[in-house]
C-alpha positions in Angstrom: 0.0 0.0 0.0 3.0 2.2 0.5 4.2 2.2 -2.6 1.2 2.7 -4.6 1.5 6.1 -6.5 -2.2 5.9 -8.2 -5.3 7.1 -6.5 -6.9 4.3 -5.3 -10.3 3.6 -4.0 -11.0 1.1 -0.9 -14.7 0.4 -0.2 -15.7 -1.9 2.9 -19.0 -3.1 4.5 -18.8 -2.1 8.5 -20.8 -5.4 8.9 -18.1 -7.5 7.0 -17.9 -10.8 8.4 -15.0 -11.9 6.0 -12.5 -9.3 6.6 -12.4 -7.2 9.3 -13.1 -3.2 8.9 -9.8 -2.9 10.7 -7.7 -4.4 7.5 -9.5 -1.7 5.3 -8.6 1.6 8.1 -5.0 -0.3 7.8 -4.5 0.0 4.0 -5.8 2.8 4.0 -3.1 4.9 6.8 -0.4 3.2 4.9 -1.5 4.6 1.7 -1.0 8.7 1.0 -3.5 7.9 -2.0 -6.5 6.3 -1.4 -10.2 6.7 -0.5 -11.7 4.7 2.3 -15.4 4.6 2.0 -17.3 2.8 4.4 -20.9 1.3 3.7 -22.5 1.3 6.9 -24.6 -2.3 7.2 -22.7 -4.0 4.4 -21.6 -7.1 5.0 -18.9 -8.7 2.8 -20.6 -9.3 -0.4 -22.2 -6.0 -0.3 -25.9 -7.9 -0.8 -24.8 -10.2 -3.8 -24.5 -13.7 -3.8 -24.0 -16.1 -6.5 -25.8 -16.8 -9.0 -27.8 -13.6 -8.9 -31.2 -14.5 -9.8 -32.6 -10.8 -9.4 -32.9 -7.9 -12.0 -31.7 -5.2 -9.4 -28.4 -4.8 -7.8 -28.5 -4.9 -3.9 -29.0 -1.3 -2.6 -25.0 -1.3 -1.0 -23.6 -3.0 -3.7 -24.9 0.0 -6.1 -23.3 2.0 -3.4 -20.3 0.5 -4.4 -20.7 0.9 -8.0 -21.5 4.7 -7.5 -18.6 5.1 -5.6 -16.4 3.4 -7.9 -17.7 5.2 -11.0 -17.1 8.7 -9.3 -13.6 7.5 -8.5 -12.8 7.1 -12.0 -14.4 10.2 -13.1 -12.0 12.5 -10.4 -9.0 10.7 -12.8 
């Protein structure tokens, strides 16, 4: 994470029960360029699971998708 010169975005679910938030608030102090955005409720998976079988994304996961496309459009 230190040596990553790029902006970077890092999005994690406060609910993860994969990784803990803690990993995410770690990369994030190492790194002088990145984003940490935190979806409150969101568990690992932000609401997807596989195979998707709906026609709408999960509301955090298009939370993540927003944020991710307004990353790219800052470049």
């Amino acid at each position: 994470a230190k040596r990553i010169e790029k902006p970077w975005l890092i999005v994690h679910g406060d609910q993860d029960e994969a990784v803990p938030l803690k990993e995410a608030q770690v990369l994030h102090r190492f790194s002088r360029n990145s984003t940490l955005n935190i979806i409150k409720g969101a568990a690992h998976t932000f609401g997807a699971s596989q195979p998707w079988m709906h026609t709408e994304f999960p509301r955090d996961l298009e939370k993540v998708v927003q944020l991710t496309i307004e990353h790219f459009k800052q470049e």
